[in-house]
N, CA, C and O atoms as a GROMACS GRO file, in nm:
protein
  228
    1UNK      N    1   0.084  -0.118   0.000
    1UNK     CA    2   0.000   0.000   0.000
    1UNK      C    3   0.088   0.124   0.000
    1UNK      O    4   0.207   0.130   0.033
    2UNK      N    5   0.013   0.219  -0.041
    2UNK     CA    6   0.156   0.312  -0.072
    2UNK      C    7   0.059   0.445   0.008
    2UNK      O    8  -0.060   0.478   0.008
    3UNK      N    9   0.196   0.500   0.080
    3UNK     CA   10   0.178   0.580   0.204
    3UNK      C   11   0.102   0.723   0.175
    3UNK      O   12   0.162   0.815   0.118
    4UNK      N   13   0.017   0.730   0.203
    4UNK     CA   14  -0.002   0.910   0.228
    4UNK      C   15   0.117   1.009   0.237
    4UNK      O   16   0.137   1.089   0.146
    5UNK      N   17   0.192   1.003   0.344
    5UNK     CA   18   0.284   1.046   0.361
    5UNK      C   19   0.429   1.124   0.263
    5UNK      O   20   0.494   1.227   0.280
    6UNK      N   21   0.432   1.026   0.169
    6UNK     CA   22   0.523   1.028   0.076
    6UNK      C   23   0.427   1.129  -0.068
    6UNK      O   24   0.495   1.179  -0.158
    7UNK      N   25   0.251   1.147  -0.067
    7UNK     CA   26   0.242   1.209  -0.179
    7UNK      C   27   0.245   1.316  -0.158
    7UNK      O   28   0.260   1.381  -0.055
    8UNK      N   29   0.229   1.341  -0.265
    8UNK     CA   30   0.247   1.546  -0.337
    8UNK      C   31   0.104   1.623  -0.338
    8UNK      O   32   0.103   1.742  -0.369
    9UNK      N   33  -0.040   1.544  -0.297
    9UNK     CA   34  -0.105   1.624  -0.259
    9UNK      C   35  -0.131   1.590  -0.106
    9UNK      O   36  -0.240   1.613  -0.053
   10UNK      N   37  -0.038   1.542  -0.048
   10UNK     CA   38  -0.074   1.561   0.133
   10UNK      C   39   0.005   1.684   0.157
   10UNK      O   40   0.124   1.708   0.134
   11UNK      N   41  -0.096   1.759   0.212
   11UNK     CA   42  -0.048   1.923   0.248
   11UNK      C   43  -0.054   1.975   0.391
   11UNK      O   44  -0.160   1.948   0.448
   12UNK      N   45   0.004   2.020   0.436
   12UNK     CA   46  -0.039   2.075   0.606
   12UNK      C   47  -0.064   2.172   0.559
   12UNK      O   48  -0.010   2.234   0.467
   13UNK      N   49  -0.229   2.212   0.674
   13UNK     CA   50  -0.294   2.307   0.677
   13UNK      C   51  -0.286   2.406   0.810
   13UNK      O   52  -0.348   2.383   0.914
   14UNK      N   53  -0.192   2.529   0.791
   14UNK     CA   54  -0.140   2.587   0.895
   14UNK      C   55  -0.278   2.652   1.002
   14UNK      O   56  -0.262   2.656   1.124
   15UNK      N   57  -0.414   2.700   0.936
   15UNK     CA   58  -0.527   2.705   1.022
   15UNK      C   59  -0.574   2.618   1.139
   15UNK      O   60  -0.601   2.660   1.251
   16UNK      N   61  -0.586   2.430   1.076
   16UNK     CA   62  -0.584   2.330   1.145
   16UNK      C   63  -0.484   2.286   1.189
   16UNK      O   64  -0.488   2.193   1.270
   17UNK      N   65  -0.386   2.333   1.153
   17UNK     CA   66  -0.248   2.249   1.195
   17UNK      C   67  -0.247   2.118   1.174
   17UNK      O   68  -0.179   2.063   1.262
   18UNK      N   69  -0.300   2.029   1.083
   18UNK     CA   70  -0.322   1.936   1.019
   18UNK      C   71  -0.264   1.886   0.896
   18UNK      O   72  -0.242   1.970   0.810
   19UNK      N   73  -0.233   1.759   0.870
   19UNK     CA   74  -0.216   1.732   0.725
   19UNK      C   75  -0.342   1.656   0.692
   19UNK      O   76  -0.409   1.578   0.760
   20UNK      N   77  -0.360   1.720   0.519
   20UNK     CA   78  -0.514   1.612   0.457
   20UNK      C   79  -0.472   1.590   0.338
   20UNK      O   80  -0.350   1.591   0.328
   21UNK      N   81  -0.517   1.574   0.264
   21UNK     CA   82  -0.555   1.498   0.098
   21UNK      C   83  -0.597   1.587   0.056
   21UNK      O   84  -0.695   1.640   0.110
   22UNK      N   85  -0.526   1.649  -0.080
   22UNK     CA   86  -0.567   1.823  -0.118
   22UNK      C   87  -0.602   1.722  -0.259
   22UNK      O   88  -0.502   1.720  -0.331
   23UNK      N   89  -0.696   1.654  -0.306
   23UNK     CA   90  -0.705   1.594  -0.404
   23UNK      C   91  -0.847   1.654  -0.464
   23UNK      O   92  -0.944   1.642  -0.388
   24UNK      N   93  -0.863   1.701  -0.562
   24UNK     CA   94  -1.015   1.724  -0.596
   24UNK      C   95  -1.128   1.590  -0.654
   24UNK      O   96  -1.168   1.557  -0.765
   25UNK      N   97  -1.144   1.554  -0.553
   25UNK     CA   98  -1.251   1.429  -0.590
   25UNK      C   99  -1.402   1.433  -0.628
   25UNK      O  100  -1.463   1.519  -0.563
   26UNK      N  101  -1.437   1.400  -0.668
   26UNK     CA  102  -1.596   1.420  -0.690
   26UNK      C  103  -1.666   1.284  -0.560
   26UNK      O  104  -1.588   1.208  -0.502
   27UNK      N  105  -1.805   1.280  -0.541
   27UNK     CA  106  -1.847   1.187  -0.436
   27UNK      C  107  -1.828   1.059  -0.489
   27UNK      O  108  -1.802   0.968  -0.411
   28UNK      N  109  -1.838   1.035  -0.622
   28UNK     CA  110  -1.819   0.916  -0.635
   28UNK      C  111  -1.681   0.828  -0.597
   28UNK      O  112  -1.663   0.713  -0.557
   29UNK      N  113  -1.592   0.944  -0.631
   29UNK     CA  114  -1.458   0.887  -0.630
   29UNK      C  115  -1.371   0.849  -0.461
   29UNK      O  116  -1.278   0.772  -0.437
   30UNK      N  117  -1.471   0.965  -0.345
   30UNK     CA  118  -1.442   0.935  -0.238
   30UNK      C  119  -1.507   0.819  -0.164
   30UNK      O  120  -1.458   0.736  -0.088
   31UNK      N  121  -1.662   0.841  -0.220
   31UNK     CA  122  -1.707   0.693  -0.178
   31UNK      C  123  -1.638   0.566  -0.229
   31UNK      O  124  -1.604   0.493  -0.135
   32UNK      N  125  -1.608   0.520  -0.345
   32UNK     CA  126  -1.481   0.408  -0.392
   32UNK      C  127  -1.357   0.375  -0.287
   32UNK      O  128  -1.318   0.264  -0.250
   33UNK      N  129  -1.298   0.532  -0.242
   33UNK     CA  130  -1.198   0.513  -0.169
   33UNK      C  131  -1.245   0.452  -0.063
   33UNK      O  132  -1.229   0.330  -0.057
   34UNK      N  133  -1.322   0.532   0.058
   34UNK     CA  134  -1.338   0.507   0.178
   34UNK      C  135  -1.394   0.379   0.177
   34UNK      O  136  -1.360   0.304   0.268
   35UNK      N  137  -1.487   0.330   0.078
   35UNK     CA  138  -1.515   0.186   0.090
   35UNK      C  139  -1.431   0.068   0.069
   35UNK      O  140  -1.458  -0.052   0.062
   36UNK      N  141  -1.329   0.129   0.063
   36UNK     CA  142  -1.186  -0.008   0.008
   36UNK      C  143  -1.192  -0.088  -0.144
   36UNK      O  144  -1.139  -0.186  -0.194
   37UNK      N  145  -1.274  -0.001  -0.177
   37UNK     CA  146  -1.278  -0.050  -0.299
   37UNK      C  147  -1.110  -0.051  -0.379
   37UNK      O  148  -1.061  -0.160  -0.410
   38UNK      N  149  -1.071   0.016  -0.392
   38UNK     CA  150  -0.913   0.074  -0.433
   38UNK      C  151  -0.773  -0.010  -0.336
   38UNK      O  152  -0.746   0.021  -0.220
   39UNK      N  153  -0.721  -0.088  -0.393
   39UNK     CA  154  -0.609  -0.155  -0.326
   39UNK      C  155  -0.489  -0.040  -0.249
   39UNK      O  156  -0.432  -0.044  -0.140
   40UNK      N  157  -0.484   0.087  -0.398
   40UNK     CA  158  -0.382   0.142  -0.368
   40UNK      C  159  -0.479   0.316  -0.435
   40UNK      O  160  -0.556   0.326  -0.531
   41UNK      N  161  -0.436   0.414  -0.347
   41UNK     CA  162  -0.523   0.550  -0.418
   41UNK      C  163  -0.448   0.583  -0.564
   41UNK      O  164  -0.334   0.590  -0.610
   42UNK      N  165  -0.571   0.598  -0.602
   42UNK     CA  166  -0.553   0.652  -0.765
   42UNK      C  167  -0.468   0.730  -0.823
   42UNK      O  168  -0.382   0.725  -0.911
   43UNK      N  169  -0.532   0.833  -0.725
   43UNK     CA  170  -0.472   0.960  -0.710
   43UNK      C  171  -0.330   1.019  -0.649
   43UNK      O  172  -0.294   1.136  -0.635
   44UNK      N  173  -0.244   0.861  -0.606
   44UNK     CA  174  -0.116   0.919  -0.538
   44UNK      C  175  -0.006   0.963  -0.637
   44UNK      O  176  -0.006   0.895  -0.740
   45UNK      N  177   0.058   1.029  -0.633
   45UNK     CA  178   0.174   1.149  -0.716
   45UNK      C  179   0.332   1.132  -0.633
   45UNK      O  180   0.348   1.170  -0.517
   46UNK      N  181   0.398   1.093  -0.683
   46UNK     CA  182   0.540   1.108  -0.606
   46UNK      C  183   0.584   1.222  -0.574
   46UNK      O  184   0.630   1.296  -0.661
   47UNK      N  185   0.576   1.272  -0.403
   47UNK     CA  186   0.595   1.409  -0.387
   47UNK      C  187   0.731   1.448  -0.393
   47UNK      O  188   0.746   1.570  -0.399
   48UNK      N  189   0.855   1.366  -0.394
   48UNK     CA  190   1.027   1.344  -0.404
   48UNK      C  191   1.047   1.426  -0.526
   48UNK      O  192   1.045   1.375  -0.637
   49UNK      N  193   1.074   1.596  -0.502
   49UNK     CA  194   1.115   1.591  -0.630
   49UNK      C  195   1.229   1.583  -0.707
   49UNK      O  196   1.253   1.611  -0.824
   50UNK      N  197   1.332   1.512  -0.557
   50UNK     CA  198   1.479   1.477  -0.617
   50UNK      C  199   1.457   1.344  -0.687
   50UNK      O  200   1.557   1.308  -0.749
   51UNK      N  201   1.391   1.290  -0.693
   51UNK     CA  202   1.345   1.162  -0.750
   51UNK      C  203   1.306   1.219  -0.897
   51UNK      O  204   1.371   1.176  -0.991
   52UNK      N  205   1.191   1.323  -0.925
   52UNK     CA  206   1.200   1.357  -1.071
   52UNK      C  207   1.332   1.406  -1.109
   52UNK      O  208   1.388   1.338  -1.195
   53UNK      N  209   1.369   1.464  -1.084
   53UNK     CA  210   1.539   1.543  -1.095
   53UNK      C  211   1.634   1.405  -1.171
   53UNK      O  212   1.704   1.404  -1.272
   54UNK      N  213   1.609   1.324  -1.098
   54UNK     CA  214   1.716   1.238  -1.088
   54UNK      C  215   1.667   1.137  -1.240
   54UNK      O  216   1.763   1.099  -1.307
   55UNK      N  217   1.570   1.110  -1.274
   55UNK     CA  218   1.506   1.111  -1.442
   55UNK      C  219   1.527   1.168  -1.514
   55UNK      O  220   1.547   1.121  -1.626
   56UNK      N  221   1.535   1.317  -1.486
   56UNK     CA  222   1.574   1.425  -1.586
   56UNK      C  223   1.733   1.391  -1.643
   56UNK      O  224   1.771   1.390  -1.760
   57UNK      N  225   1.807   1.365  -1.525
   57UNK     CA  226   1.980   1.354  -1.562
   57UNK      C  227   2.016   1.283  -1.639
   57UNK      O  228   2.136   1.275  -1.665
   0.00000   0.00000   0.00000
């Protein structure tokens, strides 16, 4: 399963002092998630961007 943590839309929100999922989903697509339908989120993005960098070279 691949971590929250590591994507590029988990953002801290300095109001809440929180991190969330800055993903624009529609209801369908959150109901899929939260129901486990999804092994791994769709929507995860590699937030490393020495990792793109390092493709580019």
């Amino acid at each position: 399963m691949i971590s929250c943590e590591s994507c590029a839309f988990y953002v801290y929100d300095d109001e809440f002092e929180e991190y969330f999922c800055d993903v624009n989903m529609d209801e369908d697509d959150t109901a899929r998630l939260m129901s486990g339908q999804y092994k791994e989120c769709p929507f995860w993005r590699n937030g490393d961007e020495y990792d793109t960098v390092k493709h580019q070279m």
